[in-house]
N, C-alpha and C positions, 0 to 999 in steps of 0.2 A: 336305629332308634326303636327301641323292641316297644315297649308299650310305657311308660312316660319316664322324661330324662330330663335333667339339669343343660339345658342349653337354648339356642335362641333356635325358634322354627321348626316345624317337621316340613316333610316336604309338600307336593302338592299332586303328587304323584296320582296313577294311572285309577288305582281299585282303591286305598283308602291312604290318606296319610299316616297315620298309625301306625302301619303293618311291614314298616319298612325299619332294615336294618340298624343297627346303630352305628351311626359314622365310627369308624375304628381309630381315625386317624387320632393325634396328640391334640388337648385343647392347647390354644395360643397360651403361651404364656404373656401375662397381663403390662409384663414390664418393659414386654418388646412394642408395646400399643400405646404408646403414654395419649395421654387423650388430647389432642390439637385444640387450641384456643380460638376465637374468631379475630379475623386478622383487623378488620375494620369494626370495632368495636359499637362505634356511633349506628353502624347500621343493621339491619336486620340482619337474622342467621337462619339459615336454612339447616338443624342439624340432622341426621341421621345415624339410626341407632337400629341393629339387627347384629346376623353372626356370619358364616365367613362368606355366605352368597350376595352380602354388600358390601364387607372387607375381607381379605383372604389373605392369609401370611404365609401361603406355602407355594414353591417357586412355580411358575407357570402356569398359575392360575389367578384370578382376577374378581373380585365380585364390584356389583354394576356400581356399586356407592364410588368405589374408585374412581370411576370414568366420569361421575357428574357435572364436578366441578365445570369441566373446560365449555359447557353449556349456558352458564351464567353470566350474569356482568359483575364480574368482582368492585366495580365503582358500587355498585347497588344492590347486591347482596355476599353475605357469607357465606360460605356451602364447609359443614365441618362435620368427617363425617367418622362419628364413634363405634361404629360396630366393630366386634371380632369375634374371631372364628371359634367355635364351640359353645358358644352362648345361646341359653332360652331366654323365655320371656322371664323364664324364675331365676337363671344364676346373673344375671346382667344387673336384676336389682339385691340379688345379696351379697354378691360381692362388690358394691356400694359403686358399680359406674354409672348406674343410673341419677343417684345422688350426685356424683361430682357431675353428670352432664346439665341437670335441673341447677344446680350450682352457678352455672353458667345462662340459665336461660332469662332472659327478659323478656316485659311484654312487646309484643308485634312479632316476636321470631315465629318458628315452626319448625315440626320435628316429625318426620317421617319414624313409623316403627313398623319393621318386620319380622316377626318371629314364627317359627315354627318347625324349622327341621329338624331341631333338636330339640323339641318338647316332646317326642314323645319315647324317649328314654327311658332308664331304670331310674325309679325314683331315689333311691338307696343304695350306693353303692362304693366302691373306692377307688375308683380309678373316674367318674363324671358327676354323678348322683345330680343329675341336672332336669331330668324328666318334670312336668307339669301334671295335675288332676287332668283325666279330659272331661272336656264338654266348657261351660261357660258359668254352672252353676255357684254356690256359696258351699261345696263340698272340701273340708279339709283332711289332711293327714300329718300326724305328728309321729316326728322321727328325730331320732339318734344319728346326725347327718356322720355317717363314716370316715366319710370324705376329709370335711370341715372338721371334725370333731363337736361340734355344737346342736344344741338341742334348736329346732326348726318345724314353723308348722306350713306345708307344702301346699299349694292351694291347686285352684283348677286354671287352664289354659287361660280361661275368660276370664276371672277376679283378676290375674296380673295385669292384663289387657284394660281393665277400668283400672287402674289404680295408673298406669302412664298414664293413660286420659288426662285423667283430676290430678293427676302432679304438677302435668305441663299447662295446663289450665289454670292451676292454683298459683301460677307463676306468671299468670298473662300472655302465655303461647297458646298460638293451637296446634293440637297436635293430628295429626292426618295416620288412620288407621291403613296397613298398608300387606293385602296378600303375598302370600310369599311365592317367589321366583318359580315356576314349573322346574319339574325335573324331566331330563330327556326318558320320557316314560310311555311309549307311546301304546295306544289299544290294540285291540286283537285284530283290528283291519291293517293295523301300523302305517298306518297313515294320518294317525288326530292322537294328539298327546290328552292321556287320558287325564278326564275329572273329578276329584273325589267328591263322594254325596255324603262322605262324614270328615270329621277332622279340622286340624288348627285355618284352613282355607273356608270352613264351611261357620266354622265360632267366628273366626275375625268378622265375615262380614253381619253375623250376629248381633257381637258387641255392639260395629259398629250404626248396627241400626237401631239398636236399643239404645246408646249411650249418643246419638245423635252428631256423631262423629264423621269430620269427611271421610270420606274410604276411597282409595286409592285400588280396583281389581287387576292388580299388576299380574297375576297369576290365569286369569283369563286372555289378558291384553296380549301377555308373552305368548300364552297356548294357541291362542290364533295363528298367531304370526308365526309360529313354530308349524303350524299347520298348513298354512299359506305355502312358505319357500319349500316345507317337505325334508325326511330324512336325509336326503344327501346332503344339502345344503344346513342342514341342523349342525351333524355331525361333527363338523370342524370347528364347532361354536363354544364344544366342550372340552374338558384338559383332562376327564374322566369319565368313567362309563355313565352317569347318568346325573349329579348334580350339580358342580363346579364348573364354572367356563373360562376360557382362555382370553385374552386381551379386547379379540374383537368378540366375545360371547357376550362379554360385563359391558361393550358398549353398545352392542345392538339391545340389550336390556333398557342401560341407562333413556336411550333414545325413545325409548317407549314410559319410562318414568317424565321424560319432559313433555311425551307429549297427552300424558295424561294429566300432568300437574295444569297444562295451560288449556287443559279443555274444563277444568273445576266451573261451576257456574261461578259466576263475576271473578273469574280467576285474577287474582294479583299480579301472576306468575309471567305472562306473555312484555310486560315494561322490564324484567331482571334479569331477562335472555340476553347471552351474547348473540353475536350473529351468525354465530353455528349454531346455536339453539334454537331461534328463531326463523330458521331452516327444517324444523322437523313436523312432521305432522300434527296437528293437536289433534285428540284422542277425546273424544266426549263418551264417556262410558259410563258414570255416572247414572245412579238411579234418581 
């Protein structure tokens, strides 16, 4: 992700999120992802929306939205979860999956959003042109998208970040602002996966203090606990050198998403647990 890209998230890595590579791999193509409907209609939907470190379509790797579901009580909630892999905050709503997700959305649901790995890409280009403005501000850039062939005006991290807000809002959901996954990044002690003091981890939780939005610190929650068990036991968590995880990576994740959903103050979340869910820790991290 050199410095901003058309895709969902940058990382949350060690010195900045920013300054990190751009993922080389293929974006998912759109048609292999059709976007799953809520199976029990009558009842709430829990959706989830980010890029491939909550869904991953490449073999042997796993991101944590995968693994949620089996958390839940499907009698009493829906877990539907749209993300894919190569998406920011900016190509997930121009290539109109954000609309078909809000499409779907009624009032009482809720929708997790995670972006960042791939926001901070090349804004312009022909092979992603997925990159985001950084920072949070009302700064734009109007471009000749390559890519798309179409004329596009490119905003900051943070404008995309309010506009799901007031989508999912404007729909009668709420929507839960949501850092993104650490990357196996660890500091110069190599022992504490490092924090960034700038970037799409440092705006999310920004936004979501400005736009008065729950926030979800999955990015701190996981670094701890990354920190806690320590490098040997990290290692086998991931399916590559430092972003993606392997089966049980996305569920030792996911387990730390339930158990910060049910530490939310007056959380909903602890009646909609199965009873594996209802087994995990709750997480009060919460400012």
């Amino acid at each position: 992700m050199n410095r901003v890209v058309l895709t969902m998230m940058i990382s949350g890595c060690a010195i900045a999120a920013i300054a990190a590579p751009d993922d080389d791999r293929p974006v998912e193509d759109a048609s292999r992802f059709r976007l799953a409907t809520p199976a029990s209609p009558d009842l709430p939907t829990l959706f989830l929306v980010g890029d491939s470190t909550v869904k991953c379509g490449t073999k042997g790797q796993r991101g944590w939205g995968e693994e949620l579901g089996k958390y839940f009580d499907p009698a009493k909630v829906n877990v539907v979860n749209h993300a894919i892999g190569g998406r920011s905050s900016r190509t997930f709503i121009t290539e109109g999956r954000w609309a078909a997700t809000l499409g779907m959305m009624k009032p009482g649901d809720v929708v997790i959003i995670q972006f960042g790995h791939n926001d901070g890409g090349k804004i312009n280009d022909d092979s992603r042109a997925r990159g985001s403005i950084r920072g949070t501000g009302d700064e734009t850039e109007e471009i000749d998208n390559i890519l798309t062939k179409k004329h596009e005006v490119v905003r900051t991290y943070g404008s995309y970040l309010r506009q799901y807000l007031a989508d999912a809002r404007a729909r009668g959901a709420t929507p839960y602002l949501c850092t993104q996954v650490p990357r196996k990044t660890w500091d110069a002690s190599g022992l504490r996966i490092g924090r960034p003091s700038d970037g799409t981890v440092v705006w999310a939780k920004r936004v979501a203090a400005e736009e008065q939005a729950t926030l979800l610190d999955l990015h701190e929650t996981v670094a701890e606990a990354y920190d806690e068990i320590g490098p040997d036991a990290v290692s086998p968590l991931f399916a590559d050198a430092h972003t993606h995880t392997t089966v049980e990576g996305a569920d030792f994740t996911a387990r730390r998403v339930v158990g910060l959903l049910a530490g939310l103050p007056d959380s909903p979340w602890p009646a909609r647990l199965s009873a594996m869910g209802a087994e995990q820790p709750v997480i009060r991290s919460q400012p």
